[in-house]
C-alpha positions in Angstrom: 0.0 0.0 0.0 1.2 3.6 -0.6 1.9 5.8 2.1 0.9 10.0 2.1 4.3 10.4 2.1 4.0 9.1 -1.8 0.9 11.5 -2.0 1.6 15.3 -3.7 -0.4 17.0 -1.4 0.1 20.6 -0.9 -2.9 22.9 -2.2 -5.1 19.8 -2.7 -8.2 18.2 -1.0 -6.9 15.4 1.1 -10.4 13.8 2.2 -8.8 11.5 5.6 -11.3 8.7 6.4 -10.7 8.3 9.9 -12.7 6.5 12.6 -14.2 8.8 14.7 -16.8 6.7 16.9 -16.2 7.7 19.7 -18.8 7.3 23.1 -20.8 9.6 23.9 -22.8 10.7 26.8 -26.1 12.8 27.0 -25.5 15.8 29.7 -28.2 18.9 30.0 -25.5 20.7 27.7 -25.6 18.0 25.0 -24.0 15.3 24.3 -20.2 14.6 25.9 -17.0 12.5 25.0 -16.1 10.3 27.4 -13.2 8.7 25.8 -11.5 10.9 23.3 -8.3 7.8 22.2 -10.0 7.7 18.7 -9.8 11.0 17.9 -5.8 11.8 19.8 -5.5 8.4 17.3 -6.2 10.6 14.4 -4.2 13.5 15.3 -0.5 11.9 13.3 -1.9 11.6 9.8 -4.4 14.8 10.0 -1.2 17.0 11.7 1.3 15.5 9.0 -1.1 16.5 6.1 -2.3 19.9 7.3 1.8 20.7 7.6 2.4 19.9 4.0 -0.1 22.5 3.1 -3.4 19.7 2.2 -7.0 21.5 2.6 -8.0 18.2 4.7 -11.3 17.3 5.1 -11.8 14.5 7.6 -15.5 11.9 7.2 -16.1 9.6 9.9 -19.4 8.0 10.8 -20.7 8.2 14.6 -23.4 5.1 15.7 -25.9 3.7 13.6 -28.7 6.2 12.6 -29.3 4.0 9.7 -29.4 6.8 7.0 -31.5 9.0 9.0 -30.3 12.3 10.5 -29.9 12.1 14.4 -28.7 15.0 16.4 -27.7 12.7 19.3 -25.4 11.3 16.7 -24.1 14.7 15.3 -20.0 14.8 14.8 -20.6 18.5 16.1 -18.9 17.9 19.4 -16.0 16.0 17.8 -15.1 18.5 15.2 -14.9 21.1 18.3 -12.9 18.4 20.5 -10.6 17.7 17.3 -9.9 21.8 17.0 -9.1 21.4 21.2 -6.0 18.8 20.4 -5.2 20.1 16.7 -4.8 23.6 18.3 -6.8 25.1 15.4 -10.3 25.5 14.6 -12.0 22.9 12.9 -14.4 23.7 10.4 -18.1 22.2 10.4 -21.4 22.2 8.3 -24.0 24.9 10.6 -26.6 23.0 8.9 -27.7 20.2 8.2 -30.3 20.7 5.3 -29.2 19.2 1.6 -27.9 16.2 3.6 -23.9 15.4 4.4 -22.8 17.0 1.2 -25.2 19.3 0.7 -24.7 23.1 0.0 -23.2 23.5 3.7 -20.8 21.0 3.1 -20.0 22.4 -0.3 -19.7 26.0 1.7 -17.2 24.5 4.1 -14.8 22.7 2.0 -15.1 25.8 -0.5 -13.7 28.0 2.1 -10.9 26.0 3.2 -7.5 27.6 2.6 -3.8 25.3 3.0 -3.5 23.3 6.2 -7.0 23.7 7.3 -8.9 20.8 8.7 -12.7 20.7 8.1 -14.9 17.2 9.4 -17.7 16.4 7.5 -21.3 15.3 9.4 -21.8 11.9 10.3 -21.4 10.2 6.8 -24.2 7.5 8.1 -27.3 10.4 8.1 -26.9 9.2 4.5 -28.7 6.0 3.5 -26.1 5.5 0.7 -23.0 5.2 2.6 -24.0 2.0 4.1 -26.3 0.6 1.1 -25.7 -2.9 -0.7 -26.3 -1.1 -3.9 -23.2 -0.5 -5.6 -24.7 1.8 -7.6 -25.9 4.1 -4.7 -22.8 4.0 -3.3 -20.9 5.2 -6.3 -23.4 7.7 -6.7 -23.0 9.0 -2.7 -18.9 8.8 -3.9 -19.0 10.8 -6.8 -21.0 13.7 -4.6 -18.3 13.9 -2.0 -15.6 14.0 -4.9 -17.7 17.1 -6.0 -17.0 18.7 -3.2 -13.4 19.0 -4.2 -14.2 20.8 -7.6 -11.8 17.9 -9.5 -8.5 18.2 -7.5 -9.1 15.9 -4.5 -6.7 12.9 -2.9 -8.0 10.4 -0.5 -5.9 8.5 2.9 -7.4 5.9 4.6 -7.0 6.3 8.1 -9.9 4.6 10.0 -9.1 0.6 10.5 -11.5 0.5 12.2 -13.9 1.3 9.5 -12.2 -0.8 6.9 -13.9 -4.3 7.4 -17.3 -2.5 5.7 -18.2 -2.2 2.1 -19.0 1.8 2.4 -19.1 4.5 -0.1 -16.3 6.5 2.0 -14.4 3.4 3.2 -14.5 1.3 -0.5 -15.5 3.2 -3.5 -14.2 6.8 -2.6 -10.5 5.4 -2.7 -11.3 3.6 -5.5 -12.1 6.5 -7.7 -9.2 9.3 -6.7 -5.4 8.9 -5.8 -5.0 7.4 -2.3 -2.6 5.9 0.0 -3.0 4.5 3.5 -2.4 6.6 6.8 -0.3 5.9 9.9 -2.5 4.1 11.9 -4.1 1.8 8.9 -0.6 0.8 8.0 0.4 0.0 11.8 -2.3 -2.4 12.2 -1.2 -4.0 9.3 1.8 -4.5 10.3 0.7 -5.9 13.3 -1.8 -7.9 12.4 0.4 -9.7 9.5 3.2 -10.7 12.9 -0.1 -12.1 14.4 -0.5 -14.8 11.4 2.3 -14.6 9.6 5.2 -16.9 11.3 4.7 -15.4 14.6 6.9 -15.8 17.9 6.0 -18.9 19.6 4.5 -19.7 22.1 1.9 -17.9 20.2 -1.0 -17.3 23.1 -4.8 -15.8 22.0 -6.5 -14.3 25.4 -10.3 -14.3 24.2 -12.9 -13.0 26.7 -15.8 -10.2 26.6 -19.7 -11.8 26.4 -20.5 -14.1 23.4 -18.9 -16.8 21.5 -21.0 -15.9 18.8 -18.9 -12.9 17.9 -15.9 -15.0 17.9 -17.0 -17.9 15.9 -14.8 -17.3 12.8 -11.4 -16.1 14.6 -11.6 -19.0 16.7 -11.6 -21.4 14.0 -8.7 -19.9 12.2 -6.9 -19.2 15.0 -7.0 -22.8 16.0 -4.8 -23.3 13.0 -2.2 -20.9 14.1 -1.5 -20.7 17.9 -0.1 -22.7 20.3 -2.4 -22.0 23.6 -6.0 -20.3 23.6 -7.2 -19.1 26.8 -10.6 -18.5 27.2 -12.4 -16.2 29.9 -15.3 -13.6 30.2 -19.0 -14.3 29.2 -17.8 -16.3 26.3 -16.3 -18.9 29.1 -19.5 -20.3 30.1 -20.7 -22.0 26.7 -17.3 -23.4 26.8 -17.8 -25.0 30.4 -21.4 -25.6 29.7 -20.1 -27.6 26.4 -18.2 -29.7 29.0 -21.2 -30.6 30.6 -20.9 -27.9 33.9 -23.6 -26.1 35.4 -23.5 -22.2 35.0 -25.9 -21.2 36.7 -27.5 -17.5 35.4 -24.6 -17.1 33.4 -24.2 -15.9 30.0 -25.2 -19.1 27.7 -25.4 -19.1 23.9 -27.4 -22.9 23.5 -27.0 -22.6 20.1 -23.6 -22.7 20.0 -22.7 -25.7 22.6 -22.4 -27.7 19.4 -19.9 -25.3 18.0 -17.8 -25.0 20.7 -17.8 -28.9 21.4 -16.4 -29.3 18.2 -13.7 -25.9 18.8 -12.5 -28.4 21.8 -12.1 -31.7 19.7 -10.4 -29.6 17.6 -7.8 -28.1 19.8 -7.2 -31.5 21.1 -6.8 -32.7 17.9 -4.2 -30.0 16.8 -2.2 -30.1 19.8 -3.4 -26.7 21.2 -3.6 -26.0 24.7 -7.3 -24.8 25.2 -7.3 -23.1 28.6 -10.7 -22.7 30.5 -11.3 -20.8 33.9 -10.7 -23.2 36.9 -12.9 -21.0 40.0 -15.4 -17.7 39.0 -16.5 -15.3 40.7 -20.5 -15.9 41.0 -22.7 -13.2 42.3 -26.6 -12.8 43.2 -27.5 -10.4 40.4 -26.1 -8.0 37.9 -25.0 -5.2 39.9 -21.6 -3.2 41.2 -23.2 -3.8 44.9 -24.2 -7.2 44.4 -23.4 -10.3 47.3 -20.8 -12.6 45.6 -18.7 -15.5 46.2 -15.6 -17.3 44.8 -16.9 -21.1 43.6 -15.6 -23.7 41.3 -16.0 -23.1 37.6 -17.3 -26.8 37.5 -19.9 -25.7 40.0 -21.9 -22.7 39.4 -25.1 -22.0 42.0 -27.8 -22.1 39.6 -29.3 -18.8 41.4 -25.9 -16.9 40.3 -23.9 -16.0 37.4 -20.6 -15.7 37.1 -19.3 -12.0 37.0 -15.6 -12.4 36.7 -12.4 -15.3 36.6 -11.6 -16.2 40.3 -8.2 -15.7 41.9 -6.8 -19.1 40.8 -7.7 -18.3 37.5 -5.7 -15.1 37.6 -2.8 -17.4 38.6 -3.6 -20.1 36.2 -3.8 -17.5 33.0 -0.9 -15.2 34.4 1.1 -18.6 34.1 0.4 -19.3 30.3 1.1 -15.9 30.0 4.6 -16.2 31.2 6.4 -18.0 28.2 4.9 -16.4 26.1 6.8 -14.3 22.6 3.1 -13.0 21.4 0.2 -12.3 22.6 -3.1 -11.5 21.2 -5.9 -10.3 24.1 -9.4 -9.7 22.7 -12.3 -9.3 25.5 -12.6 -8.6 29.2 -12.2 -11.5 31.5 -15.6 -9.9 33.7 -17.7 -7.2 34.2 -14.7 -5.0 35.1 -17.1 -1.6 34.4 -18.0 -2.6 37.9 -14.9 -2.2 40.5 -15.6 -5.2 42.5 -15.3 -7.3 39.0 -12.3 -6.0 37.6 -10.0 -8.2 39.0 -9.6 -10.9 36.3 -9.0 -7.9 33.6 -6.5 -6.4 35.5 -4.5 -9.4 35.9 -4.5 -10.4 32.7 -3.3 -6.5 31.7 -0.8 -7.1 34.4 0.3 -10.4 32.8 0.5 -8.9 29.7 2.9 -5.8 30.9 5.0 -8.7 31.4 5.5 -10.5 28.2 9.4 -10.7 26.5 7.8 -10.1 22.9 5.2 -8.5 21.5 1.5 -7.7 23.4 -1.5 -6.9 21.6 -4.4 -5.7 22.8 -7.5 -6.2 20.6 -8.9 -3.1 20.5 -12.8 -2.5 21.6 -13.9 -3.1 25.4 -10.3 -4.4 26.0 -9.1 -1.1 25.1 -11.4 0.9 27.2 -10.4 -1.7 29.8 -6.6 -1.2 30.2 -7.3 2.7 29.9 -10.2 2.5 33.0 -7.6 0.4 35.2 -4.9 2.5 34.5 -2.5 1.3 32.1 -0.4 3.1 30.2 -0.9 2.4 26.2 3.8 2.2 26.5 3.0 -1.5 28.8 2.1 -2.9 25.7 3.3 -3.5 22.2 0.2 -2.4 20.5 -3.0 -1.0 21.7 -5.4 -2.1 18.3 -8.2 1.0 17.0 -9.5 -2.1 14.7 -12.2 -3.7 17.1 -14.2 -5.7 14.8 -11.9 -4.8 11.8 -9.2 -6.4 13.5 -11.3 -9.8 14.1 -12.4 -10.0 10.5 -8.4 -10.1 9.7 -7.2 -12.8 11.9 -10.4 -14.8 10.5 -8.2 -14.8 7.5 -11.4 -12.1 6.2 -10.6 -10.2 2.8 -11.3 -6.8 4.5 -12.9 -4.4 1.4 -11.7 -1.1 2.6 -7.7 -2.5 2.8 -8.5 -4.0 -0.6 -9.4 -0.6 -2.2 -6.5 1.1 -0.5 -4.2 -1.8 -2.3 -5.9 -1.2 -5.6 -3.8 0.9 -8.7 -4.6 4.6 -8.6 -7.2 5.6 -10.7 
């Protein structure tokens, strides 16, 4: 993939695709950030571009409004957060009538001199950024290309954006000059040490609520690595596939099959499949609520387990130690909740550990290390691909990295 260091770039329209989804809060004053890391992600590639004189106009999507215009979901208070770190004002449509690239879009971008940022609304208000038509999408394409009166460049930036098939994320780069940014080419990078001839012991850390999600990267990964440890929600189809009672717990019946045959397999391949030993169990969902340390064999029907128990901590921490890479997708509990953050923090702890490289899998894991108090410098690689990410290491073609590998038009 080109970089924007082969893009010519001064005087131009750079249009940056990053990935601005960031949370959001509603406060009497509107809505409010409560985790900026996306948008300090962006910061590099938008910095580097502005300084080499680009008119940059950054799109990025916010939720799902499913093409219709939210103002919950505005990008409003991330354009002015983005100005707050670029140490410049950041440009953004006053209105929203005519849709995202509509006449105060075209007003915006018009007025933008050399080195000034401008963001876009949230590119999702519009039906055809998400649609299965190719056509539409070309068509919602061509319209922000417009908006560059015929001298525009495109950088993909937003990984974790580039797993959809979406007008901004697939066809734009497809129709103008383009090149990858900084932090689409450092997942890469990662991501092809995690399943190309990687460090061994290679060890996966799976965890957060379903095994649904998981399915695929499971099933590839079994292929690859040499120990899979499995905690969080996800745990308990696992145990309940070995027969165990799990009380309340999380349980996806429809996949006990699945996952029976996930541990013939392991077996089969010589992979050491590595299951929680005692949980925590507690008497409801709740950051208050009674709990108790039992065996993971022997959940109380009445409770469900909330977190890995101490000897689990000890048990992973110890597959952890041999370890030359590391993948960690998924909490180990409900660590939003102090009391149930234990099992998250050790395996963050574990991890700061490591000789070789750490990877933490984007998403809730992420947020997690952040919450506990981490530094991002513990590990190798803090991921901004979330689902993205996934889709790779289920050996996915992933269309947005496709396009962005594709000859300039």
């Amino acid at each position: 993939m080109r970089t924007v260091d082969d893009l010519e770039v001064a005087g131009r329209t750079v249009f940056v695709r990053a990935d601005l989804n960031v949370p959001l809060e509603a406060t009497d004053d509107g809505p409010r950030i409560t985790d900026d890391k996306r948008i300090q992600a962006s910061l590099p590639t938008i910095r580097d571009l502005a300084g080499r004189g680009a008119r940059v106009v950054v799109l990025a999507h916010l939720g799902r409004p499913k093409g219709e215009v939210k103002p919950e979901l505005s990008l409003r208070p991330v354009a002015k957060r983005l100005g707050e770190l670029l140490g410049q004002p950041v440009a953004f449509p006053d209105r929203s009538e005519g849709g995202v690239v509509g006449e105060a879009a075209r007003a915006v971008v018009s007025e933008l001199k050399p080195g000034q940022v401008a963001l876009l609304e949230n590119l999702r208000f519009e039906a055809a950024e998400t649609s299965k038509d190719d056509a539409e999408r070309a068509a919602f394409a061509e319209r922000l290309i417009e908006l560059a009166d015929g001298d525009a460049v495109y950088v993909g930036d937003g990984f974790g954006a580039v797993h959809r098939k979406h007008a901004s994320v697939y066809d734009l780069p497809l129709r103008l000059p383009h090149a990858a940014g900084g932090l689409v080419l450092a997942e890469v990078r990662v991501l092809r040490r995690l399943t190309e001839n990687p460090d061994r012991p290679y060890v996966v850390v799976l965890g957060g609520a379903k095994v649904s999600d998981k399915l695929g990267v499971i099933a590839n990964l079994l292929t690859k690595v040499d120990r899979l440890i499995i905690g969080g929600g996800m745990a308990y189809t696992f145990l309940a596939a070995q027969g165990h009672e799990v009380g309340r717990s999380i349980l996806e019946r429809e996949q006990l099959d699945a996952v029976q045959g996930f541990l013939a397999d392991a077996e089969k391949q010589g992979v050491e499949l590595v299951l929680p030993v005692d949980i925590v169990a507690a008497t409801a969902f709740a950051p208050d609520a009674d709990h108790d340390v039992v065996p993971a064999t022997a959940i109380p029907a009445d409770r469900e387990g909330v977190d890995i128990g101490p000897a689990t901590r000890e048990l992973f921490a110890s597959k952890l130690a041999d370890a030359r890479t590391v993948f960690w997708n998924g909490p180990m509990g409900v660590f939003e909740f102090d009391a149930f953050a234990a099992g998250t923090r050790a395996i963050a702890e574990a991890l700061t550990r490591v000789n070789g490289l750490t990877v933490i899998g984007g998403g809730d894991s992420a947020a997690a290390v952040r919450k506990l108090g981490f530094p991002e410098s513990a590990f190798g690689h803090v991921s901004t691909g979330g689902g993205a990410s996934l889709e790779y290491l289920e050996g996915k073609e992933l269309p947005g990295l496709r396009a962005l590998e594709a000859d300039t038009p």
